[in-house]
Every structure is written in structure tokens, then in C-alpha cells.
N, C-alpha and C positions, 0 to 999 in steps of 0.2 A: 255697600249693601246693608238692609237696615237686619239689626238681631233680630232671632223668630220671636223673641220674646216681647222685646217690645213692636214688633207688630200686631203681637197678643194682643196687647194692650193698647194698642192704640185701633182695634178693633172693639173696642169698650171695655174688655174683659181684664179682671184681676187676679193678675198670680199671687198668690201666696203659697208659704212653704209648709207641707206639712211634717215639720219637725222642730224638735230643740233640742240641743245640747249646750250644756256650760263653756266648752271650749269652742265651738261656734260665735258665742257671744263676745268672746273675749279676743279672738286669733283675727278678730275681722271678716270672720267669713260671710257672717251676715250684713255686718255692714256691705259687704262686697256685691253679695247678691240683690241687695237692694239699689245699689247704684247702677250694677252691671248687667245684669241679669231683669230688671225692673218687679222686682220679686215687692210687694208692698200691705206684705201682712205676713202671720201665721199662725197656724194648730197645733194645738197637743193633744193629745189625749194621754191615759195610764198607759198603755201599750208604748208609746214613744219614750213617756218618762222610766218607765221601767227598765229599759234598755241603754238609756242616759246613765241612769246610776248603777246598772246591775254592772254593764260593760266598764265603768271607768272611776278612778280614784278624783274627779274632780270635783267630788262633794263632800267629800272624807271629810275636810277642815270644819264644813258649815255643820254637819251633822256635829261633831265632836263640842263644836263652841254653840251648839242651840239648848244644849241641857236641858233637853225635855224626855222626857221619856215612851210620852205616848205618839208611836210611829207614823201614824194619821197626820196629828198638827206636825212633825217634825217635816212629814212631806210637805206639806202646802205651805211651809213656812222655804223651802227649797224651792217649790215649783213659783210660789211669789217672786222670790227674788229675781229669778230669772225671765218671769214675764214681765216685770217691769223695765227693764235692761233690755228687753225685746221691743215693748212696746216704746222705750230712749228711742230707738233706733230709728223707728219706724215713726215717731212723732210727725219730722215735718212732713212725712205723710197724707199723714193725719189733717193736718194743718193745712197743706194746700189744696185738701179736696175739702176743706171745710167738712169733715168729720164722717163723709161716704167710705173712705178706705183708711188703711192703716193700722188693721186691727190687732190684738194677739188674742188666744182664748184661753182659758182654764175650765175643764170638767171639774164637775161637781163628783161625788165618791160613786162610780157607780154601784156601789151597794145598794144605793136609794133608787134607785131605776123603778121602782114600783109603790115608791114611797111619797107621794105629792108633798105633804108637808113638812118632812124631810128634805126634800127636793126644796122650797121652799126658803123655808131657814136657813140650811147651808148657803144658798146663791146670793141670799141677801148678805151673808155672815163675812163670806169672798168677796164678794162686789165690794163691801164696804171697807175691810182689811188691805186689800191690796190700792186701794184709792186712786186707782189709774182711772183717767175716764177712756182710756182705746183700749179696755179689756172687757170682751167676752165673755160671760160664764156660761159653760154649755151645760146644754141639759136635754137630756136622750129624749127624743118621739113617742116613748112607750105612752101607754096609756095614761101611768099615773104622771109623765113629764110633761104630755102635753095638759093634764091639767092645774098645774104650777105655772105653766110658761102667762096664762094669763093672767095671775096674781101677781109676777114678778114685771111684764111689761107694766103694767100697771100703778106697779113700786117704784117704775122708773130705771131695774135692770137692764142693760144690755144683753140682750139673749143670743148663743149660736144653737141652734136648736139639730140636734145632731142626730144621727140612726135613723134616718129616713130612710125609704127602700123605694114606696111605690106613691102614684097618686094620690091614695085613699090618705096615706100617713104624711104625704106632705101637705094637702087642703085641710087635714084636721092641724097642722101645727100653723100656715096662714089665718087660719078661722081663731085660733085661740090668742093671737097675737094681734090681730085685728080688735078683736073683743077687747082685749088691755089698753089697746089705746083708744077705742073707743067711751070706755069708762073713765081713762085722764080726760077724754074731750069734757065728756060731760060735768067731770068736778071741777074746770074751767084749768088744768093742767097744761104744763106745755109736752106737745105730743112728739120731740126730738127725741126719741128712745131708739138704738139702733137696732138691727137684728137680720141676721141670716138665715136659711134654710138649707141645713147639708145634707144633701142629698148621695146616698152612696153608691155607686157604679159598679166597678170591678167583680164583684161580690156576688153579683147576679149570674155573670157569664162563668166564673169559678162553680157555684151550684148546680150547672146543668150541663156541663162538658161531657159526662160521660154519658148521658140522659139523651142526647138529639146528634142528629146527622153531622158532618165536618161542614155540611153547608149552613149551618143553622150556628157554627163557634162564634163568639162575638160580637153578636147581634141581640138579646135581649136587653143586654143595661142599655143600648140604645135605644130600643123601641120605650122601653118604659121610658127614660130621659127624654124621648117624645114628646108622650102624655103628660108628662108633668112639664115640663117646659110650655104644652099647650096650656095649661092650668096655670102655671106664672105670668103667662101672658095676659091670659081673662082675667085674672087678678088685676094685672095692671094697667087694664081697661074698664075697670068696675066705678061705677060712681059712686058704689062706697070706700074705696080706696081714697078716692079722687077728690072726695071732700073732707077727708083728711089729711090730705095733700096738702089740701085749699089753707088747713088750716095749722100749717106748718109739720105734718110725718113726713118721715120719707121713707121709703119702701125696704120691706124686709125682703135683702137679695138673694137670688137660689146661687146656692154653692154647691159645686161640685165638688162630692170628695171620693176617697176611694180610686184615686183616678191614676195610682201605678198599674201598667200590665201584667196578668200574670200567664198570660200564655207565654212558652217560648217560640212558641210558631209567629206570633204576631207582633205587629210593630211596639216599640216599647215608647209610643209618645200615640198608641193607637185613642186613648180617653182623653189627649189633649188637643188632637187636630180635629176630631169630630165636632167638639164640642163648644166652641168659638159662637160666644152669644154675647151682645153688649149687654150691661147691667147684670152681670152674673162673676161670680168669682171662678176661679179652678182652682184647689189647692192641691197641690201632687207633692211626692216625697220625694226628696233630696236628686236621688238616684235618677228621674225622670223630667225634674228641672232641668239638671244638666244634659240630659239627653236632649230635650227639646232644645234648649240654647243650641247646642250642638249642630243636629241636621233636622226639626223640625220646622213644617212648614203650617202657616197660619193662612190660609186660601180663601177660605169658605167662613158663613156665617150660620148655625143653626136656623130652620125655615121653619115652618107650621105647616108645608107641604113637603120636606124634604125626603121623605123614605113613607113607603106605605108602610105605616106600622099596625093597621086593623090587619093588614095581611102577613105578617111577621107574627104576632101574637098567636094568630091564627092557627100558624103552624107549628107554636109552644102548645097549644092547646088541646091541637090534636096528638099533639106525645103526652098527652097529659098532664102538662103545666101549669096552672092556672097565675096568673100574678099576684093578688091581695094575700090567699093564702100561704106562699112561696114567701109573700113581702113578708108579714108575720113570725116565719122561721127563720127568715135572714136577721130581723129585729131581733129575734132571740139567740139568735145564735153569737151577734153581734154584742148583746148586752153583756152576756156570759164571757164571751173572751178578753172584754173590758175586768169583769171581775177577778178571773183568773190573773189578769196584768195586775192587777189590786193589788192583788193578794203577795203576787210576786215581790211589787215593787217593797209594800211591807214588810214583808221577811227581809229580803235587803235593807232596809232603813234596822229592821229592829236587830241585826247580826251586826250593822256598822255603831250603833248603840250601845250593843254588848261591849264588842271590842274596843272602844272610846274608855268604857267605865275600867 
């Protein structure tokens, strides 16, 4: 009988993990899930790394022999190390899909989430530091991210363009990314610049639990993942995609993220069996990988008719729901808990500094 996972995957779609730890990297585990599990990329963000170091002594040494002082560069000089060791991992990956999978990512500080030129500098400042070519630098959907995103496509960054919520904020991060390479076309560029669109799930149905009927639980991040999945689609039947195509891009893929359960009523691989679309990733957290390995089933393929979601919405609507406005608050709310993780992981780095000196 074949693993759920690589059935996953062998219905088009890429798992990646959305976590890192230093002892993962080194105990084999990630090796393991990449052979066993067909696990062939992964995320971090501050909330992950924060939890890496806050939880565990295996950064004690790097911190004490980095002798810097400023908590900032001590992290990224942390979070480098181990994406590159991630991204070892994950090379011939990389390699055998000729450079579509295998990726790792690193955010940008979300302090700048509102900050384009900030945004800007830093991604190029990372991209260029860490010299991996299968690394990512994410950079948040906000307003001022998505207007970076297309000065750095453009620069020749790899973009994960993260905090998306709804249609409105995934077509404006395809549109500005599109725009970057469409400007290499023009200064006679080669237009091989990777990039994803991560798309956040879980996050929507947590917002409105207590808000709508038991019939209505677990059904908005789907209808939206609809909409937008219809809208990746039109993307990837546009003939301005397509002669870009023509002229060596290859498509910025939608990623699902956000895709651990958090109901305890519902299935806890309920964002990985829906969501089965070829040319799209899933990145899930640790806990619901191995769930899925475990008793999840890969069945179905996302449709373009698969669920009436005009009539789904419908019914968010009439509770008062509206989605762009709702997407906005989940983006904010999302940016802000990135900060707080900031902040956290800092204070940890700068108490492990202390006590070094």
C-alpha cells in the first residue's frame, strides 16, 4: 500500500514542513522525512524560531562564539546557519525537479511589515548573506510587502510572499510579482526567479467559531481557498503568464499554509485532504505531517466546481461576515503576532548574550 504522503505527492502536490529546529537537522529527522515521509521543502517564520531557541539549549554554543552583541544580526546569523543545512538537505531536491521544489525560507524582521524599503534592503541584504540559491526570503502581503515584492522579483530575489488571507491580497501579490518579471523581460533579463504564494487557512475558521451556526464550523477557509485557487487558476491560463512562460518564468506556486487543525472536534489532517491540487504546495506543522503519514487519505483533487462557495459565503454574510474586510484583520492580526514572536525570540537571544558575557 502506497504512504498518504507520497500519494500527496504524486497527485502533484508538495509537502513541506512547516518547522525548524537545530536538533532536527542534526538527529536525522529531517533527513528522514524527506526520504520517508516525501516531505521536500520547508518554513519558518519568527514564531517557529522563537520556540527553537526559547525551548532548548541548542544554540547556547553558536550564540556565545558569535560575539556580537546586537540580538538582530545574532539571530539571522542562527537562523542562516540552519537554513542552509536545511536547504543540504533538501538540495537534490532541488536538483531533480530542476529548481520547481526544494525550497527553505527565511522572513524578513517583521518589524518592517509596513516598511517597503526596509523590506527591500533587508531581503536583498539575506538573499545575499546566506548564498543559497533554494532559499526563500519571505515577505508579508501587507500593503507596504507587496510593494517590495516587485522591486525584489525584479533584483532577481526568490520571493515566499506570506500573510495572505483572501483573493483580493493574493491577486495583488501575483500582480506585483508578475510586474518584476515582467520588467527583467524587458531589460533583456533571465526571467528564472522563483516564488510562492502563501496562502493562510486555519486562521479564518478559528475567527468565526463562535460567530456562525455548528453547521457553518470549518467551512470559510475553504470557500475562500476556492476563490482563490479559481484566481490561480486564471493566472495560469492568462497569456500574459504564458509568454512569459514562453520566455523561460515559471510560475509563482500557491501555497497553502496555516494548514494545522485547530478544532478538536474535527479531523486533524481536515486542511490537508481537502486541499489536494497539483502545482500547489501544503506546508503543515510537524504534528499534522505525521498525522497525515499516519491515517490520511489523498482521494480527491481540488475542482473549480467542487463546493458551491457563492452559497457558503452567502451564509457568512448573512451573519455578518464579509471576507476582504475580515481578510485585513486576520493580516493584522497575523503581522502583530509575528512581532510579538520578534520580540520574544530577542529577548532570548539578548538574556543568552548576557549570560555568555
Amino acid at each position: 500500500m502506497q504512504h498518504p504522503t507520497r500519494t500527496l505527492n504524486g497527485l502533484g502536490q508538495s509537502l513541506w514542513l512547516d518547522n525548524i529546529t537545530r536538533s532536527m537537522l542534526g538527529d536525522g529527522t529531517l533527513l528522514g522525512y524527506r526520504d520517508e515521509k516525501t516531505v521536500t521543502g520547508l518554513t519558518s517564520n519568527p514564531t517557529i524560531f522563537a520556540q527553537a531557541i526559547k525551548t532548548g539549549k541548542d544554540y547556547d554554543a553558536s550564540i556565545r562564539a558569535g560575539g556580537r552583541k546586537d540580538p538582530e544580526a545574532v539571530f539571522f546569523d542562527l537562523a542562516i546557519d540552519d537554513l542552509r543545512r536545511a536547504a543540504a538537505i533538501f538540495e537534490p531536491v532541488y536538483q531533480r525537479t530542476h529548481g520547481v521544489d526544494g525550497w527553505v525560507s527565511l522572513e524578513v524582521s517583521p518589524l518592517l511589515a509596513d516598511d517597503t524599503q526596509g523590506t527591500i534592503e533587508q531581503a536583498v541584504a539575506l538573499h545575499k548573506k546566506a548564498a543559497v540559491h533554494n532559499l526563500f526570503i519571505k515577505v508579508p502581503g501587507t500593503p507596504a510587502g507587496i510593494g517590495a515584492i516587485e522591486e525584489l522579483i525584479f533584483r532577481g530575489v526568490p520571493i515566499n510572499v506570506t500573510l495572505l488571507f483572501s483573493p483580493e491580497q493574493y491577486e495583488a501579490a501575483a500582480e506585483s510579482w508578475l510586474r518584476g518579471l515582467e520588467r527583467r523581460h524587458a531589460a533583456g533579463l533571465e526571467l528564472d526567479v522563483a516564488s510562492v504564494a502563501s496562502v493562510f487557512i486555519s486562521r479564518w475558521d478559528v475567527k468565526v467559531v463562535d460567530k456562525v451556526p455548528a453547521e457553518l464550523h470549518n467551512t470559510l477557509g475553504f470557500a475562500v481557498c476556492d476563490k482563490i485557487y479559481a484566481s490561480y487558476r486564471k493566472l495560469l491560463d492568462s497569456p500574459r503568464l504564458q509568454r512569459l512562460q514562453n520566455n523561460g518564468a515559471r510560475v509563482q506556486r500557491l501555497l497553502w499554509a496555516s494548514t494545522g487543525t485547530k478544532d478538536p472536534k474535527a479531523s486533524d489532517v481536515l486542511y490537508i485532504e481537502h486541499l489536494a491540487a497539483p502545482l500547489t504546495v501544503n506546508t503543515m506543522p510537524e504534528k499534522t505531517l505525521l498525522a497525515f503519514a499516519d491515517h490520511g487519505k489523498a482521494e480527491r483533487l481540488m475542482s473549480l466546481n467542487g463546493i458551491d462557495t457563492a452559497s457558503v459565503l452567502a451564509k457568512f454574510q448573512a451573519a455578518g461576515i464579509e471576507v476582504e474586510p475580515l481578510a485585513k484583520v486576520l493580516q493584522k492580526e497575523g503581522a502583530d503576532a509575528f512581532v510579538k514572536s520578534w520580540h520574544e525570540l530577542l529577548d532570548t537571544v539578548s538574556q543568552r548574550l548576557e549570560a555568555a558575557a
